[in-house]
N, C-alpha and C positions, 0 to 999 in steps of 0.2 A: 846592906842590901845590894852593893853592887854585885855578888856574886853569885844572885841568881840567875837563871836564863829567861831571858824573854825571847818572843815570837819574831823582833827582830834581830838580835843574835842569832838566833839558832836560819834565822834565813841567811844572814849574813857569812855564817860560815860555811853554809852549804853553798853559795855562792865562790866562794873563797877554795872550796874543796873542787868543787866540778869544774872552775873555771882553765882546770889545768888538765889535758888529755891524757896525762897518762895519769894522773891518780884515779881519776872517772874511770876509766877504762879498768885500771886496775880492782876500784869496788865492782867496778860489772862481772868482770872474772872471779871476784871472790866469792859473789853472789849465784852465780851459776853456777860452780862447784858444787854446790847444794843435789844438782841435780845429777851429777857426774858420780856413779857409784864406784864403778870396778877397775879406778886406778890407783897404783901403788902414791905414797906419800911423795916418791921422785918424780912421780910420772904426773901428781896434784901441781910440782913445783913450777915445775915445765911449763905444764899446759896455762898456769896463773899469769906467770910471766909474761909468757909470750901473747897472753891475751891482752896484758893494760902496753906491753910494746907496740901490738897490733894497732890498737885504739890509738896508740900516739902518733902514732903514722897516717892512719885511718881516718881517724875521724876527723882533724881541721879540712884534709882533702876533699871528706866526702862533705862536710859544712860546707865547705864554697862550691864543690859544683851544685850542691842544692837549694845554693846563695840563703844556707844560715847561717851566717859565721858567727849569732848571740848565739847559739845553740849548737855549740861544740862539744860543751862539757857533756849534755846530753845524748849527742850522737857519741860519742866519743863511749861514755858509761856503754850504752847499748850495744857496739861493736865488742866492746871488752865482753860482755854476756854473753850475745846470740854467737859471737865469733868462738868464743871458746866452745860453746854447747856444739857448736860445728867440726872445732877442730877438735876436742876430746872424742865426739861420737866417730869421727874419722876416723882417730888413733885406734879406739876401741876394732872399729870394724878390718883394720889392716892389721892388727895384732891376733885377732880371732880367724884373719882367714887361712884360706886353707891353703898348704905351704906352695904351689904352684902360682898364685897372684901374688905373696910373697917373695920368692925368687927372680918373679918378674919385677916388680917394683924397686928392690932394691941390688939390682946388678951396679957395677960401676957404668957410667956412661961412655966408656972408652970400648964397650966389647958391643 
């Protein structure tokens, strides 16, 4: 019988899970993908990434200036979701535009 789940395992490893900002972040980003249609599977890779990196960075920072520092893993998941839904819908809108905001955006910064 020890190898069914009870209510406090399965708290316990969501505690164990979220308590680390970049896996949190990272299920946030995984989870928000959901909503992210019209990118290629490089462009899913990216954008996952660099959502639970965001969240690792992101979110103990933003737990102390908002003095939660028990609710990291939580800010942390959230940054990794609404941050990616931000920055996919970015990508999307800077890849669809029209090639004059294009050209301007990514000049090198030396000219």
């Amino acid at each position: 019988m020890d190898d069914q789940w009870t209510i406090q395992s399965v708290q316990d490893a969501a505690v164990k899970i979220f308590s680390n900002p970049l896996v949190a972040g990272f299920l946030g980003a995984l989870i928000s993908l959901r909503f992210v249609q019209q990118l290629s599977r490089r462009e899913l890779m990216f954008v996952m990434v660099s959502g639970g990196v965001m969240a690792q960075e992101l979110g103990p920072l933003a737990a102390h200036y908002l003095d939660a520092d028990n609710f990291v893993g939580g800010i942390s998941f959230a940054i990794g979701a609404l941050g990616l839904s931000l920055l996919g819908a970015a990508y999307i809108i800077v890849k669809e535009s029209p090639q004059i905001i294009r050209d301007r955006f990514s000049k090198p910064s030396g000219e």
